[in-house]
C-alpha positions, 0 to 999 in steps of 0.5 A: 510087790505092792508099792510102798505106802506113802505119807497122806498126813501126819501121822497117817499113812496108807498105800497109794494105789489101794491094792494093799487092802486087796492083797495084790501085787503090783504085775501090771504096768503103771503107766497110764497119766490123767489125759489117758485115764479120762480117755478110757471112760469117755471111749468106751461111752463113744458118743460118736459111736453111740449117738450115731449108731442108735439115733434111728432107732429113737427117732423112728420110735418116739420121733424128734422128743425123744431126744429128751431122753438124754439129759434123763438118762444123764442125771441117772448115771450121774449118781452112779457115776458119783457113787462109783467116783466115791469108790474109785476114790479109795479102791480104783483096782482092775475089775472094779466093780467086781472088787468094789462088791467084794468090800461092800457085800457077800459072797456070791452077790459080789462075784455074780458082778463080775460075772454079769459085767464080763458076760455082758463086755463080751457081748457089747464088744461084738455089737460096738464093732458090728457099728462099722456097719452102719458108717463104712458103707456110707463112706465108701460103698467099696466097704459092702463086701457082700452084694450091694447091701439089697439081699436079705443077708448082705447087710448082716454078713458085711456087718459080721466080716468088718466086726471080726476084722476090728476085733482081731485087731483089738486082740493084737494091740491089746495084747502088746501091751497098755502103752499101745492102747493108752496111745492109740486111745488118747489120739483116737478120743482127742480126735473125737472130741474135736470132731465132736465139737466141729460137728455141733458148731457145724449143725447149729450153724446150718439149722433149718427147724425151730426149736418146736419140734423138739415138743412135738410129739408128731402123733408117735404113741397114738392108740398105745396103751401109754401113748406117748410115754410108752414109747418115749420109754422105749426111745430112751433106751438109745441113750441108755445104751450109750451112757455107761462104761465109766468105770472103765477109768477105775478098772484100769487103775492098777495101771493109773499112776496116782489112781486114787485122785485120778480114777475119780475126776475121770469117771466124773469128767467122762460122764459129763463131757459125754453128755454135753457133746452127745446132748448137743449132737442130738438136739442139733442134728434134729434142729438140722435136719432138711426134713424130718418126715424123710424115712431115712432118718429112722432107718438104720442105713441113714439116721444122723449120718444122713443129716450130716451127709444131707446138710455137709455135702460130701466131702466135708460129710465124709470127713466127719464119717471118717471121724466116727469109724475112729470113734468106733474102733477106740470105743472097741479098743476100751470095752475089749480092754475093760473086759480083759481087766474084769476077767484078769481080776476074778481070775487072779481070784482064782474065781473064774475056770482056768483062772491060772492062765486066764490071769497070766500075765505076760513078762514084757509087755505087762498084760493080759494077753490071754484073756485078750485073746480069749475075750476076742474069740468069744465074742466073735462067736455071739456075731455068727449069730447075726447072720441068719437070725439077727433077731437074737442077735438083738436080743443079746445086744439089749440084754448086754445092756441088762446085765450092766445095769444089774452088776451095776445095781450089785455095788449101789444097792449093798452101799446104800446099806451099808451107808444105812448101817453107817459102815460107809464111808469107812471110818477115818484109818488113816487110809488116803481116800481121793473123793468123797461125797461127803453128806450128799452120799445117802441122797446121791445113793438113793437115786443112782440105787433107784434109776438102776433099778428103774432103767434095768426094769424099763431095758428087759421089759418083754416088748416086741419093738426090741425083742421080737421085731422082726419074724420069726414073732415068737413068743420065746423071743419076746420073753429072750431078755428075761429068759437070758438074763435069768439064765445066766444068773442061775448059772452063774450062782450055780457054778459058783455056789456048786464049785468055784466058791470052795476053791477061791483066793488070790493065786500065789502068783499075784499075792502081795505076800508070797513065799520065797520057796512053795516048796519049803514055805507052805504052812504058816503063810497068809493070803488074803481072801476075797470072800471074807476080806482079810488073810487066812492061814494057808492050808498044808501045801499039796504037792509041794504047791502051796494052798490059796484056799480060803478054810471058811466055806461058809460065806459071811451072811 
């Protein structure tokens, strides 16, 4: 059962953990304290890993200014991290944004959030654990299994085999349970900041070029269409890239204990300790660069690791490597266990195929582990991709970026109509609300409604430099982002709308209300619907197995 409703004034009270309005029952393991739940965020933004594993890709593209990019990038996500702290503040829930959508929309908008926020998890845990690629081999060469890392397939073999090693092992320690993780992942994030910090101390303390090249553009951009603001655009998809997964704190909610004061100071201080540690690397890598015409700087076997190593020297260069392999496995760790929330939640919601065992929940170690399970094999499988054609491996990374930027957009936009409607923030029931934006909630709504809506339009535009870059240029690889992102909505609406929508409802099993016996009690209870938010009287028990099913197919327009 749900936890007790506690005192929040006189007078008023309401349920601490937010899952009474859900209907949920509590089955995870509320263990989860304000250091682990700031973690959580920060992991799954992992500048270290981030910062590291894109920085070529935004110098060879824009060169030096394109760190500039960063602090855009950062106010952007600001107001969605804003906007979704609001949210946290009053339901910091597993799958979060799936559940906010649900109370801020219809539907069929809320469920394709989750689906998009899962499909692309998914993906994007295959390409943070792909990252090992680009530091291991530098720190040992005994890391390159295949080859010398010279043939045409050894880097992207190499790449597969460490990636599918660091998600089976993501599997098992998110399978074992949250304490584990949280444990693991509050050392390895305590380890980052502090390498983070040492790091920028270090490259500030040995810079070699003035602050002017931060402002020259050094002739990128000539003879574009854009000039430099074409390619300044897409350099600044290396931070957008990075800067997101901040709800992460939210969705592990349900195992936060007071979440609805902690989600919200976590999403905000994630965000922001990232930016400023991931800003000063940038800006102090550049600034420490021996020389910044080398063309290892834009490669992909070189860009800022090959700074540190360059100015550090080796021993001490390593160490800091070593820092960034810890980055990368608990950044996997969070975005593996954010897409094990995400799906346990649509499943609880019986809104997922096989969401009956997806959404078990194992007795003694309080977790997912079939989704852990599943969540690892299925992205295992986009990496065998990789190897022969790393050019729609690319494409499904980039557009893992995508579909996070619009599930994001599917909570922003409905908010700021209903803040329009004045329907948000709800009125005063007595409900405990954690954070509040209070009268900078509409301006703030805006602009996280229109940097999404920017930024998703600026990721998924058809450019050979991100989705053709390399033969075989065809014209179906450089439309890939718009082909897949298109492709995966229609499906996702059409099994929706065609069959998962007639059968959904919080399974008994988590409901916070739930008959003693299924087989005496099945007519008369109520369970309460996602779709219309509110309990609906069961319908007659089928085979002694009471009914979950929403009687309204229609959904609220």
């Amino acid at each position: 059962m749900s936890e007790s409703p506690i005192t929040t004034g006189p007078g008023k009270a309401a349920d601490s953990s937010g899952m009474d309005e859900f209907g949920y029952a509590q089955t995870l393991d509320r263990s989860i304290g304000k250091f682990a739940s700031f973690a959580a965020g920060v992991s799954y933004i992992s500048i270290l890993t981030g910062v590291f594993q894109l920085f070529y890709f935004g110098f060879s593209t824009a060169g030096p200014a394109y760190a500039w990019s960063w602090p855009i990038v950062f106010v952007g996500q600001l107001m969605v991290a804003l906007c979704f702290a609001e949210l946290a503040g009053r339901y910091p829930v597993a799958g979060s944004v799936y559940n906010w959508a649900k109370r801020l929309s219809s539907g069929t908008p809320s469920w394709l959030a989750g689906w998009l926020l899962l499909i692309s998890s998914i993906m994007a845990l295959g390409s943070v654990a792909l990252a090992l690629q680009i530091t291991l081999p530098q720190l040992w060469s005994g890391f390159q299994f295949i080859g010398d890392g010279s043939g045409p397939y050894d880097f992207a073999i190499n790449g597969v085999i460490l990636a599918t090693i660091m998600i089976t092992i993501s599997t098992l320690i998110n399978a074992f349970g949250v304490k584990l993780l949280t444990k693991i992942n509050s050392i390895g994030v305590f380890v980052e900041l502090i390498a983070a910090v040492l790091l920028v101390i270090a490259l500030f303390w040995h810079i070699n070029n003035g602050p002017e090249v931060l402002v020259d553009t050094r002739g990128f951009g000539e003879g574009k269409p854009l000039g430099f603001f074409g390619v300044f655009l897409i350099a600044a998809m290396a931070s957008g890239y990075v800067m997101y997964g901040f709800d992460t704190a939210s969705s592990l909610g349900e195992e936060t204990k007071d979440p609805k004061k902690t989600a919200p100071k976590a999403i905000i201080r994630a965000v922001t300790a990232s930016f400023l540690l991931g800003g000063l690397l940038l800006f102090g890598g550049i600034l420490a660069a021996p020389d910044l015409k080398d063309p290892k700087l834009g490669s992909a076997d070189g860009g800022l690791q090959h700074i540190v190593l360059s100015v550090l020297g080796g021993p001490f260069g390593k160490a800091f490597l070593v820092c960034i392999v810890v980055a990368v496995v608990v950044c996997t760790l969070a975005v593996h266990a954010a897409a094990i929330r995400m799906m346990f939640a649509m499943a609880r919601d019986n809104n997922l195929p096989f969401s009956r065992q997806l959404s078990k929940v194992n007795p003694a170690h309080k977790t997912p582990t079939v989704a852990a399970v599943v969540i690892g094999v299925l992205a295992i499988i986009p990496l065998l991709v990789n190897i022969t054609q790393p050019a729609i491996f690319t494409i499904l990374s980039s557009i893992s970026i995508v579909l996070i930027y619009l599930s994001y957009l599917l909570v922003t936009t409905p908010m700021l109509r209903r803040r329009f409607l004045k329907k948000w923030p709800l009125k005063d029931d007595g409900t405990e609300v954690g954070f509040s934006l209070g009268k900078w909630g509409l301006p703030v709504n805006i602009l996280a409604v229109l940097w999404g809506a920017a930024m998703t339009l600026n990721l998924v535009w058809p450019r050979q430099e991100i989705y053709n870059s390399v033969p075989p240029f065809e014209w179906y690889f450089q439309w890939g982002g718009v082909i897949f992102v298109v492709g995966v909505i229609v499906i996702g609406s059409l099994l929706y709308r065609l069959r998962i929508r007639h059968h959904t409802g919080v399974l008994a099993e988590h409901a916070a209300v739930a008959p003693r016996d299924p087989a005496e009690e099945t007519e008369g209870q109520y369970l309460p619907c996602p779709v219309h938010h509110r309990h609906h009287r069961r319908e007659p028990a089928l085979n002694g197995v009471p009914s979950t099913r929403c009687p309204y197919e229609l959904e609220v327009k």
